[in-house]
C-alpha positions as CSV (number, residue, x, y, z in Angstrom):
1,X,-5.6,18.1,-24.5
2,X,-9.2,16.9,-24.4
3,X,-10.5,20.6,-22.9
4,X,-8.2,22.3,-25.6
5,X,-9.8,20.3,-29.0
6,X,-13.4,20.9,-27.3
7,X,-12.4,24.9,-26.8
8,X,-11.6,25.3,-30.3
9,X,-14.6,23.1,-31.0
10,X,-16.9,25.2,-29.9
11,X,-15.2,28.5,-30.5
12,X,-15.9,27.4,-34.1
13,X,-19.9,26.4,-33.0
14,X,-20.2,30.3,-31.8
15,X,-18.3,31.4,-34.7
16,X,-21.0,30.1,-36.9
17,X,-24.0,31.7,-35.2
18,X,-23.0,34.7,-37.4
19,X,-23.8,32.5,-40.4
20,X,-26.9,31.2,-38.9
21,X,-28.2,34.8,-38.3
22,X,-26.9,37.4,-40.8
23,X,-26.5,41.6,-40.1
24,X,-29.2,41.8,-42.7
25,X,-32.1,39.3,-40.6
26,X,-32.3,43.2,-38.8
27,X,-32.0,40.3,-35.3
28,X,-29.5,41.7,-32.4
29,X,-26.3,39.7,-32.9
30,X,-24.0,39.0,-29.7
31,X,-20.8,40.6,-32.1
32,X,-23.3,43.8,-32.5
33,X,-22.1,45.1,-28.6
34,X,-18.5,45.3,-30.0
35,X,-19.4,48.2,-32.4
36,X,-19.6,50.8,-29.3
37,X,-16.1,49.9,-28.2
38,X,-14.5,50.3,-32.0
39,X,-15.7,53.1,-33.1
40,X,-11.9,54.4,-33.3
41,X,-11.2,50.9,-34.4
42,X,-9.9,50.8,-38.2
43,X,-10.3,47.0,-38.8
44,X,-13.8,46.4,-36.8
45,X,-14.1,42.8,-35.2
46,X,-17.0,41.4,-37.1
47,X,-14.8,42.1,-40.5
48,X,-11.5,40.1,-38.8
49,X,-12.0,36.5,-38.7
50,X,-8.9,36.3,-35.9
51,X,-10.6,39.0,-33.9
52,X,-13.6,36.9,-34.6
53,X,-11.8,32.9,-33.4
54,X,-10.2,35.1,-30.7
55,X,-13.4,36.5,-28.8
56,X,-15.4,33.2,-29.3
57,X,-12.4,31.4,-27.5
58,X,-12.3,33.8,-24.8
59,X,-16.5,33.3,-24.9
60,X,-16.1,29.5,-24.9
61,X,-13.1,29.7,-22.0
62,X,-14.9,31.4,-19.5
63,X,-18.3,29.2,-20.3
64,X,-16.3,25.5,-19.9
65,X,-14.4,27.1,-16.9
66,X,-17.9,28.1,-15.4
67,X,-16.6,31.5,-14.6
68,X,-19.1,33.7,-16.5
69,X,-17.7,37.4,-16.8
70,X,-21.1,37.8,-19.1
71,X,-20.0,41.0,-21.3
72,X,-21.1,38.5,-24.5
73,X,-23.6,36.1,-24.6
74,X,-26.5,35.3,-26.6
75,X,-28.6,38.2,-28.1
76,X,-31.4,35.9,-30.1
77,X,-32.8,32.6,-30.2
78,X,-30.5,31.2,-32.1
79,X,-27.7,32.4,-30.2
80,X,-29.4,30.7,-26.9
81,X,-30.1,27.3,-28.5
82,X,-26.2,27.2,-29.3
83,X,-24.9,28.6,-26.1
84,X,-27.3,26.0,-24.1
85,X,-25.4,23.5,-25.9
86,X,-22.5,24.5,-25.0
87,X,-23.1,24.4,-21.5
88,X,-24.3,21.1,-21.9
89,X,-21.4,19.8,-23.7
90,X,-19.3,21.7,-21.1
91,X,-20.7,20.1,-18.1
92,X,-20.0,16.3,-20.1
93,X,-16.7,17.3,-20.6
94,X,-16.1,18.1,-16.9
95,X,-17.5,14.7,-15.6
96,X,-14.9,12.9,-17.9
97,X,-12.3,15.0,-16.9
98,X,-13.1,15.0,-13.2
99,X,-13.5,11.2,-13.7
100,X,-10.1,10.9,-15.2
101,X,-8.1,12.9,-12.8
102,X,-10.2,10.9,-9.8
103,X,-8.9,7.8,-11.3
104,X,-5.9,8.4,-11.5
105,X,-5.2,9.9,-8.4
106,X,-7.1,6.7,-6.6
107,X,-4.7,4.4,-8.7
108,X,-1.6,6.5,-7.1
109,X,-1.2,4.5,-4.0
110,X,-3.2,0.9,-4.4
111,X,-2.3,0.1,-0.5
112,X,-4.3,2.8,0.4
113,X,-7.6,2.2,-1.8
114,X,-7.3,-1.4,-0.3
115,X,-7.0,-0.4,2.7
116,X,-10.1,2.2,2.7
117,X,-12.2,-0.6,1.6
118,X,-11.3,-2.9,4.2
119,X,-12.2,-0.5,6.8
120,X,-15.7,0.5,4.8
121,X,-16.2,-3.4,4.9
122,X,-15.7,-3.3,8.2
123,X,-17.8,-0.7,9.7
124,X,-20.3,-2.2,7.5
125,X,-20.0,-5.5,9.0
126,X,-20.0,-4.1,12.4
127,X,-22.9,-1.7,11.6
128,X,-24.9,-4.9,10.6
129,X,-24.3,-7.5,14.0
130,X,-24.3,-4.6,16.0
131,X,-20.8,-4.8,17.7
132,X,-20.6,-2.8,20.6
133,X,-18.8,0.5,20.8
134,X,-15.7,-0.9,22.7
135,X,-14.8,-3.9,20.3
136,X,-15.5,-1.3,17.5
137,X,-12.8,0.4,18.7
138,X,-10.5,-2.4,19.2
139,X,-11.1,-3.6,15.4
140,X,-10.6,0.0,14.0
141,X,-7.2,0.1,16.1
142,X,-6.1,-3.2,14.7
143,X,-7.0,-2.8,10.9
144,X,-5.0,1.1,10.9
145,X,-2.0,-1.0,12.5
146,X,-2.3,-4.0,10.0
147,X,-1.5,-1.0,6.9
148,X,1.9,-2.2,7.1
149,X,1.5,-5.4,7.4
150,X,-0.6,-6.2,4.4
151,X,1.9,-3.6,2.5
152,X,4.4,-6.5,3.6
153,X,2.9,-9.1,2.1
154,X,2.5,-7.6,-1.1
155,X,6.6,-7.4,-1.1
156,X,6.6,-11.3,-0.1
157,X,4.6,-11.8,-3.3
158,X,6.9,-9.3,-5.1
159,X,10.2,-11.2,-4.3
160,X,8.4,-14.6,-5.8
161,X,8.6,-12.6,-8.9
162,X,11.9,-12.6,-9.1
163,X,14.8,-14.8,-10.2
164,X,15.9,-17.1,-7.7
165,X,19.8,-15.0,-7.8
166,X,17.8,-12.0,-7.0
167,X,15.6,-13.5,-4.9
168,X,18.6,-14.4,-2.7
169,X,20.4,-11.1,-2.9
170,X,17.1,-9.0,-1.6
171,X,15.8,-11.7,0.9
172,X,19.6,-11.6,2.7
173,X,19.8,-7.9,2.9
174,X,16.2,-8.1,4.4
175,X,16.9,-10.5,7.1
176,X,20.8,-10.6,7.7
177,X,20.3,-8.5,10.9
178,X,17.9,-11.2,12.8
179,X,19.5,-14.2,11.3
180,X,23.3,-12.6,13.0
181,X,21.2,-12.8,16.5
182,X,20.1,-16.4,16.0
183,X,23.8,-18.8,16.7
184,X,23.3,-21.4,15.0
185,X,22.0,-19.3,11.5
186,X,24.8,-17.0,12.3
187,X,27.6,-19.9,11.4
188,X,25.8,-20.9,8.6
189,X,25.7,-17.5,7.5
190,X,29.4,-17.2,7.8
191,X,30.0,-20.6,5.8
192,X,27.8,-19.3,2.9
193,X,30.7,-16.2,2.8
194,X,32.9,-19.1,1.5
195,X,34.2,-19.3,-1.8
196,X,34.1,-22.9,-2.5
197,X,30.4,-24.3,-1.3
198,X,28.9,-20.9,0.4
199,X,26.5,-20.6,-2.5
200,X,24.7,-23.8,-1.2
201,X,25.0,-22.7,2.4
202,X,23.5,-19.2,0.7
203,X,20.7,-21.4,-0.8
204,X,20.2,-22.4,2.2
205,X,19.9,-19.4,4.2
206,X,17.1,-18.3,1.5
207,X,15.2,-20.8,1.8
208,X,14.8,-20.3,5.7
209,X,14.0,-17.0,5.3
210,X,11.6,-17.7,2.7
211,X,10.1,-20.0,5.2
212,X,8.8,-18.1,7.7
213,X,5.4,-16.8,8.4
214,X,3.7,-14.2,9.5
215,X,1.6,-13.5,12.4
216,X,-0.6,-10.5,13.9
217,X,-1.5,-10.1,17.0
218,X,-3.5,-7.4,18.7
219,X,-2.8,-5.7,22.2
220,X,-2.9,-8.2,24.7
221,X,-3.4,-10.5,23.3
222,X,-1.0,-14.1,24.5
223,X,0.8,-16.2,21.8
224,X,3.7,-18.8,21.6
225,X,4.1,-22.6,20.9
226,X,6.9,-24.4,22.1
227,X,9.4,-25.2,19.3
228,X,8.8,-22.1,17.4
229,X,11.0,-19.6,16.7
230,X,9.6,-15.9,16.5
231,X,11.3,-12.8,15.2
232,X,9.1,-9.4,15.9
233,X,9.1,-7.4,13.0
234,X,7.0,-4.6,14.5
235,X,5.6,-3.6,18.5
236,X,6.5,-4.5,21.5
237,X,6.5,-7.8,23.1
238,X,6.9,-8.6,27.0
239,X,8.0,-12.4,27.5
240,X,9.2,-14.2,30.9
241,X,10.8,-17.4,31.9
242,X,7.7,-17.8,34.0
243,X,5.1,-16.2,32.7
244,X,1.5,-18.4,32.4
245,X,-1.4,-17.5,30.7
246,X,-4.3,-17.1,33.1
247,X,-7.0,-15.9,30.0
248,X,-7.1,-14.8,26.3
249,X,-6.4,-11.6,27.4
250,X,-4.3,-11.4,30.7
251,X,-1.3,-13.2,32.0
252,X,0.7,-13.3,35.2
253,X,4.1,-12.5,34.4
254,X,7.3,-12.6,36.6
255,X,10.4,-10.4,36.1
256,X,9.2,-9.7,32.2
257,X,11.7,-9.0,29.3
258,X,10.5,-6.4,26.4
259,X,11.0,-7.1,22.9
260,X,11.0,-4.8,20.6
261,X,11.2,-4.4,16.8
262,X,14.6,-6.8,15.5
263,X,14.1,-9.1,18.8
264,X,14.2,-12.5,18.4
265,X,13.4,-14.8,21.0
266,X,12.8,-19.0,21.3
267,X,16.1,-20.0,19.2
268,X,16.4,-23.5,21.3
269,X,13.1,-24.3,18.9
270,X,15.7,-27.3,17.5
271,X,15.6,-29.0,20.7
272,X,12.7,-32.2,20.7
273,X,12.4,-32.8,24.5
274,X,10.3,-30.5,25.3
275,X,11.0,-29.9,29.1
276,X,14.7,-28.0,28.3
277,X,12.6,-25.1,25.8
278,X,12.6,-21.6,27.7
279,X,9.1,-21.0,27.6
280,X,7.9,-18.5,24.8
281,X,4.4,-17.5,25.8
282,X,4.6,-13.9,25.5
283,X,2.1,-10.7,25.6
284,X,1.6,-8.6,23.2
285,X,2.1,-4.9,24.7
286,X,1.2,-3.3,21.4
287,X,-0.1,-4.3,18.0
288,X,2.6,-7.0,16.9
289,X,3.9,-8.2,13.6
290,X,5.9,-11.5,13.7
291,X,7.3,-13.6,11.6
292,X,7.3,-17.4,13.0
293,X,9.1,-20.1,11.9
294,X,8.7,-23.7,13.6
295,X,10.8,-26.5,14.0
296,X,9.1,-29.3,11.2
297,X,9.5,-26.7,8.7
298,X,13.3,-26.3,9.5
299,X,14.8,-29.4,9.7
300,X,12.5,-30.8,6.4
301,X,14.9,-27.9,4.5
302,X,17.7,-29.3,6.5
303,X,16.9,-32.8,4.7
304,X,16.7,-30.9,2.1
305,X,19.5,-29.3,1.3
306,X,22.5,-31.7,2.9
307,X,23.0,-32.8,0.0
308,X,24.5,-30.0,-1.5
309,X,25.9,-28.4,2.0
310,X,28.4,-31.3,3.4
311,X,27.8,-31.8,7.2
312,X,24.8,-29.5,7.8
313,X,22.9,-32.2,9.3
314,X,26.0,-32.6,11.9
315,X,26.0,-28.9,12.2
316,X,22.4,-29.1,13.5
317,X,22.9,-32.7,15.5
318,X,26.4,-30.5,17.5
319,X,23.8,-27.1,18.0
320,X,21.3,-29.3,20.0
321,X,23.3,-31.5,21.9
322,X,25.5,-28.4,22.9
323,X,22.4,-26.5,23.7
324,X,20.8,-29.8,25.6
325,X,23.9,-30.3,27.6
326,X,23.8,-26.4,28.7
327,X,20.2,-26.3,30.0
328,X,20.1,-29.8,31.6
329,X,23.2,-28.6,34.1
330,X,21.4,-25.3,34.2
């Protein structure tokens, strides 16, 4: 719209160089090279003001454009101090419009701009303490896998928009698949389907989910606390009953077991005596995403919301002596 007013603009500016130099100054005019081509012409173009506004849009297109087909252009001084303008104003009205459609197009996907200025942080940062080439690498790798990741988060903040109904609803359809793998969440999940008190067991459920935290780690790299529960949102993971971390970046590992993205793994994170917890120091195979949740932060919701839930706090006291029971005869 803006290129369109500032055509007809200065399709009118050209227009008027006939009035600044009449046919009778005797001074070449740039209309005069139309009077060879119209000599079978009845209605000439310099005595048609459309045949006129036409030609000096067509002469003001092709200058804006840059394309320059040159069969009219300037024929006296006049004539050039105007057109010279015109390219002037042309060029102006290119950087705006370039500087528009850059702007929008950089707005179009926000994760991405973020994400391209982490990295030119980055390689600044490493460009400055001179980080050798091979941790250069291994930072570069991690920040393109951590795209998601910070996309992620963004939705976390997203959902604590919302109403606390809808908050429910979305969180639930996000995590119903790992909390049906976890047994003790998986009965509370089926008491929430009640009619009569399942919207407190529902509350409930949210409020775990809206509990956790994340965690990155980068390729292997060792993690895992005792009495934490970890879900692996993204990567691969290898664990093992007997696996002992020998430095920050290797491990000796028995018979190992592979998570992958869904798995969740340290689920007897309720029990307190610490020598019946499966160990849960694992390796990370790839670049891992995980979302953590510990054992303080679950049972202060469990406080929290027995009020409301009748006999969750037994629920909880029956899951742990069951699961104590079953690993001190195993």
């Amino acid at each position: 719209c803006l290129l369109c007013l500032l055509t007809h603009w200065l399709a009118n500016l050209w227009a008027l160089t006939l009035v600044f130099v009449e046919e009778s100054d005797g001074v070449p005019r740039w209309i005069d090279r139309f009077l060879e081509k119209e000599d079978n012409v009845l209605v000439k173009t310099k005595d048609s003001p459309w045949k006129i506004y036409i030609n000096c849009l067509y002469f003001t297109s092709y200058t804006i454009t840059s394309v320059g087909y040159g069969d009219i252009g300037p024929q006296n001084m006049v004539e050039t101090v105007v057109c010279t303008f015109m390219v002037i104003i042309s060029g102006m009205s290119w950087v705006v419009v370039l500087g528009e459609v850059c702007g929008i197009i950089s707005n179009m996907n926000p994760d991405e701009q973020m994400f391209r200025d982490s990295m030119d942080e980055l390689n600044y940062m490493m460009q400055d303490r001179v980080v050798p080439k091979e941790m250069r690498q291994r930072l570069r790798s991690f920040f393109l896998s951590k795209k998601s990741a910070q996309r992620r988060e963004r939705h976390r903040k997203i959902i604590g928009a919302m109403s606390p109904g809808l908050q429910g609803y979305v969180v639930m359809e996000l995590n119903r698949t790992w909390i049906s793998k976890v047994g003790f969440l998986s009965k509370v999940l089926r008491n929430a389907e009640q009619p009569d008190l399942g919207s407190f067991f529902y509350a409930f459920i949210v409020d775990v989910s809206l509990s956790l935290t994340t965690s990155i780690h980068a390729q292997s790299e060792v993690f895992g606390v005792g009495n934490t529960m970890y879900i692996l949102v993204q990567g691969l993971v290898s664990s093992d009953t007997g696996a002992r971390a020998t430095s920050a970046f290797t491990a000796e590992w028995g018979v190992e077991r592979v998570h992958s993205a869904g798995a969740v793994w340290g689920q007897d994170f309720l029990l307190s005596d610490t020598r019946l917890l499966e160990p849960v120091e694992s390796l990370a195979l790839t670049y891992c995403e995980i979302m953590v949740l510990n054992r303080s932060s679950f049972l202060t919701l469990v406080e929290r919301h027995n009020g409301d839930c009748p006999g969750l706090k037994d629920k909880v006291r029956r899951f742990c002596c069951w699961l104590a029971l079953q690993r001190a005869l195993l």
